[in-house]
N, C-alpha and C positions, 0 to 999 in steps of 0.2 A: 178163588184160585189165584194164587201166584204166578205173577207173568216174568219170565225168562230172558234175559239178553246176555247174552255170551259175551264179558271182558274183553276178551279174545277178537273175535271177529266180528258181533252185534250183532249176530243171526238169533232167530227169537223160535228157534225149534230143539226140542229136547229129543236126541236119539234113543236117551236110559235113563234112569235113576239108579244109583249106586249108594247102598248101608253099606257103611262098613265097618267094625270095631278095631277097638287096640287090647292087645292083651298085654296090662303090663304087671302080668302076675307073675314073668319070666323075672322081673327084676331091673327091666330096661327102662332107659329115658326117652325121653322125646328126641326123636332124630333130625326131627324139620318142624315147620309149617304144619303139612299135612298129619302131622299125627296127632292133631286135634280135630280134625277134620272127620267126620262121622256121617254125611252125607253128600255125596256128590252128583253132579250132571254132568253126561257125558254129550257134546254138543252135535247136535246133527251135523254142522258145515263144515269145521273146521275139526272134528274129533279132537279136541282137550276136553281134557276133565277136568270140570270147576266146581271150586267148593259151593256148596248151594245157598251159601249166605250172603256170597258173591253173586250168585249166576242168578237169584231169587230176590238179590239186594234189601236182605232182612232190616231190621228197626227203620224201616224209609230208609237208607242211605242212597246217597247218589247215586247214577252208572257211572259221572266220573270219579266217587271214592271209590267204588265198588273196580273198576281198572285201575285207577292207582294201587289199589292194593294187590289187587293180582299183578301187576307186572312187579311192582318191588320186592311182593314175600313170595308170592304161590310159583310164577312163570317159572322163577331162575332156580327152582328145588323140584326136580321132577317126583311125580310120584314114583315108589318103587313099592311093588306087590309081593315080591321074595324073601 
């Protein structure tokens, strides 16, 4: 199992897991960051939602590539659900 630390605040509890798709059958482009983003963790302490390759810190990356890259791409481009 994959162990968790929130970019964000370093809390190491998962409140959800979030799938999610993009339909880009409409014809649209990528709007941010996050719309390559296909699964997400929603953090128990601090509620942001981090991308899980981030919050899971996929191929070994660091905790601190893993927050630099949340604060430079993911923080400053909120997700929007609408």
């Amino acid at each position: 199992m994959t162990s968790f630390k929130c970019p964000e605040c370093g809390a190491t509890e998962v409140a959800s897991n979030l799938c999610v798709s993009t339909d880009w059958s409409t014809g649209g482009e990528a709007t941010s960051p996050w719309s390559y983003v296909l699964q997400q963790l929603l953090c128990k302490q601090c509620d942001s939602y981090i991308p899980s390759h981030l919050g899971e810190r996929w191929d070994d990356i660091s905790y601190e590539k893993a927050k630099k890259e949340w604060l430079l791409k993911y923080k400053k481009t909120p997700v929007n659900y609408s």
